[in-house]
Residue, then its C-alpha position, 0 to 999 in steps of 0.5 A: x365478650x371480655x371480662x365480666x363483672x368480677x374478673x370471670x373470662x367468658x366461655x366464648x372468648x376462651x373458645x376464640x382465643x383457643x382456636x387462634x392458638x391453635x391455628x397459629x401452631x398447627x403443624x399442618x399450617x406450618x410451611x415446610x422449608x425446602x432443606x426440612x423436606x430434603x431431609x425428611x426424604x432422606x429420613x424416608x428413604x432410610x426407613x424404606x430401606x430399613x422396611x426392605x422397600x428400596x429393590x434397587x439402587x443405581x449409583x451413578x458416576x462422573x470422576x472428578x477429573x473429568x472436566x465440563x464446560x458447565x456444572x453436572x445437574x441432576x439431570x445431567x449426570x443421569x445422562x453423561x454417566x461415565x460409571x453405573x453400578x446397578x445392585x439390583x437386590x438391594x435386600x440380599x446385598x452385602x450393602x444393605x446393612x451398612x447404606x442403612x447405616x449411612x443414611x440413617x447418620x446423614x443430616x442435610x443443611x441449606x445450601x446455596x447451590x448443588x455444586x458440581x455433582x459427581x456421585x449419583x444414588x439412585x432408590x427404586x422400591x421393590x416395584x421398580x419406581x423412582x422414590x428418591x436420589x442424593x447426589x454428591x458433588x466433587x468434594x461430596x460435602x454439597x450436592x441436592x436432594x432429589x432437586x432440593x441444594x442441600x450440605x451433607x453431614x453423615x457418612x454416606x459420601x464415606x460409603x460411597x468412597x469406601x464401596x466405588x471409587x477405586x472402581x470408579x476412577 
């Protein structure tokens, strides 16, 4: 295995060294980092919409000034809501277009914590099944990805702003 007399490279040691190559570069061997997953859920989630998969969404809602003993999870928010706007035909809305338009903007970075969450999205495909939420916490730069902390950039938490606040004090 090796050289041969002369310089020449065996057949097999190209074969080995190939295959270790190619081991060691596999996407399929590569680890996901938890903020590349959060973002390709949100990539996901945009192409759903784009394809008229989302049916519905929920957009939950704890106003900034209410004030808790501990930080709003997830989980809590689902369940201490004190706004819920349903759009239960997501397809037909006026707000398909420009949700598509939002989420198709956002990019997610790391983040060490989710925050204080406030702002709730919550997708269901045209079956009615959870497929995915985005929550936003106070200052909606934070938040997580389905479980996932993540800092936003894009225009979502705008189109959330611009659609709900005023009637979600």
């Amino acid at each position: 295995m090796g050289l041969k007399p002369g310089g020449e490279v065996d057949v097999r040691t190209i074969a080995i060294l190939t295959f270790c190559f190619l081991a060691m570069t596999s996407p399929c061997l590569a680890k996901d980092t938890p903020v590349s997953l959060a973002q390709s859920r949100i990539d996901s989630l945009a192409t759903a919409l784009r394809t008229n998969k989302i049916g519905r969404i929920e957009i939950l809602r704890i106003p900034g000034n209410v004030e808790t003993t501990m930080r709003i999870t997830p989980d809590a928010l689902g369940r201490g809501f004190h706004y819920k706007f349903v759009i239960r035909d997501l397809q037909s809305s006026s707000y398909h277009a420009d949700l598509l338009a939002a989420m198709t903007s956002t990019t997610v970075q790391a983040a060490k914590d989710k925050g204080d969450l406030r702002w709730g999205i919550i997708f269901f495909n045209t079956k009615d099944v959870r497929v995915g939420a985005i929550y936003f916490d106070t200052f909606e730069d934070r938040g997580a990805v389905n479980e996932i902390p993540v800092s936003f950039k894009g225009d979502l938490s705008k189109w959330l702003n611009a659609n709900f606040s005023s009637v979600m004090k």
